[in-house]
C-alpha positions in Angstrom: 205.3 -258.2 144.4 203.9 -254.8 144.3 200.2 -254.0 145.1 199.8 -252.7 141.5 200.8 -256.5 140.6 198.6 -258.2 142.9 195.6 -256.3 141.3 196.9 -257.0 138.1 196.9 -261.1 139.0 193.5 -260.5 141.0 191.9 -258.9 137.6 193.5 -262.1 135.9 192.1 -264.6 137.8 188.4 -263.2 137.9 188.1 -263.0 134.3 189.7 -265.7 134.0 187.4 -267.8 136.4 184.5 -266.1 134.5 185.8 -266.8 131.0 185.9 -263.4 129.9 189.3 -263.1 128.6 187.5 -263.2 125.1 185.8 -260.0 126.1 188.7 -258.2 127.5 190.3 -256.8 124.4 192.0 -254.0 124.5 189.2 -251.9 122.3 186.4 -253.0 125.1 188.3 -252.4 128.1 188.8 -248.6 126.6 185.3 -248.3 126.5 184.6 -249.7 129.6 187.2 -247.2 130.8 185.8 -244.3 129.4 182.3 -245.3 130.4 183.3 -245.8 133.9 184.9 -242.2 134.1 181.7 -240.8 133.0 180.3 -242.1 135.7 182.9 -240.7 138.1 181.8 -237.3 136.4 178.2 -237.4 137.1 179.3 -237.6 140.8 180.1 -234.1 140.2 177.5 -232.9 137.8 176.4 -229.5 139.3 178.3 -229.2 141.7 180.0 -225.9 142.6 183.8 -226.0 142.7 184.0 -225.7 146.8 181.0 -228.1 146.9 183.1 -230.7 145.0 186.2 -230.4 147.4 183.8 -231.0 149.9 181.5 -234.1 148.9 179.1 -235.6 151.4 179.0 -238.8 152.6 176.8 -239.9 149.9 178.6 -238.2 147.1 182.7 -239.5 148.4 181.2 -243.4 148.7 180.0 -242.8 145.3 183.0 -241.5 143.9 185.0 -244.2 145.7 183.2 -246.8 144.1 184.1 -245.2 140.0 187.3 -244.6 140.9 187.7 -248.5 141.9 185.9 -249.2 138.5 188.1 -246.9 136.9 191.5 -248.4 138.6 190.2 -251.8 137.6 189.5 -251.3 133.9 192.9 -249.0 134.0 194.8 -251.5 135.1 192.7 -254.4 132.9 193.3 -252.7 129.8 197.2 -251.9 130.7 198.3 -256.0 131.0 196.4 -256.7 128.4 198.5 -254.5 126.1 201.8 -255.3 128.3 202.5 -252.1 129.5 203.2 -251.4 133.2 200.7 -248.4 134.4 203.7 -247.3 136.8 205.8 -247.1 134.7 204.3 -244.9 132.0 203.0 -242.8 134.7 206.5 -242.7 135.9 207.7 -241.3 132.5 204.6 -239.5 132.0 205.9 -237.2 135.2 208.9 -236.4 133.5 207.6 -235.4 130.1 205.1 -233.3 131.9 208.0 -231.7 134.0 209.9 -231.0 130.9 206.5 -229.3 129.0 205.5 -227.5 132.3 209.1 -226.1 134.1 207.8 -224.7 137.1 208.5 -221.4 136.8 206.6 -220.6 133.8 203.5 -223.0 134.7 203.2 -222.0 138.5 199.7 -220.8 138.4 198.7 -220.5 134.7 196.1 -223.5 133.6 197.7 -222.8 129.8 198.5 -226.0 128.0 202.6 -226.5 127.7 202.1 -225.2 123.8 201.2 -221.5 125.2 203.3 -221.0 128.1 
C-alpha cells in the first residue's frame, strides 16, 4: 500500500466515523478545495517574490498547515470520484511535456498555445 492509499483509507475512516460521507460529495469537496487554497494564498498576500521563497517561521508553519488541508480535500474529492491523484498527475506530466518541449518553453512563462 502506498502512502497516497493510506491517506486515502485515513480520510475514509474519519468521515466515516463522523458520518459525513453525506457531505462529502464531489461538488463540496471542490469547494472545500478551492476555499482551502485561498487560504494557502493569503499566506502570501504582499509578499515580495524573494520574501515568499524565503517565509519565516510563522509564515512556512502556516503554509504547512493549507497545504495539508489542501492534500486532504485533494485527495477526498479524488476517491470519491474514483480517480487515482497519481495517476492523473502521472499523465498530466506527459501532456504537459508534449504542450511545453523543452526547447521552445525553457524560460518563456507563455502558455503551450503561444510558444
Amino acid at each position: 500500500m502506498t502512502e497516497i492509499d493510506r491517506l486515502r483509507e485515513q480520510l475514509r475512516a474519519f468521515a466515516e466515523a463522523r458520518d459525513w460521507e453525506k457531505f462529502h460529495s464531489p461538488k463540496n469537496l471542490a469547494m472545500a478545495l478551492a476555499a482551502e487554497a485561498g487560504e494557502l494564498l493569503e499566506v502570501f498576500q504582499w509578499m515580495t517574490e524573494p520574501q515568499s521563497r524565503d517565509l519565516p517561521p510563522d509564515a512556512r508553519a502556516r503554509a504547512s498547515e493549507e497545504i495539508a488541508d489542501v492534500l486532504l480535500y485533494l485527495v477526498r474529492l479524488a476517491d470519491t470520484l474514483g480517480i487515482d491523484p497519481i495517476d492523473a498527475a502521472n499523465r498530466k506530466i506527459v501532456t504537459n511535456a508534449a504542450r511545453y518541449p523543452a526547447d521552445k518553453a525553457r524560460g518563456s512563462s507563455k502558455k503551450y498555445t503561444e510558444l
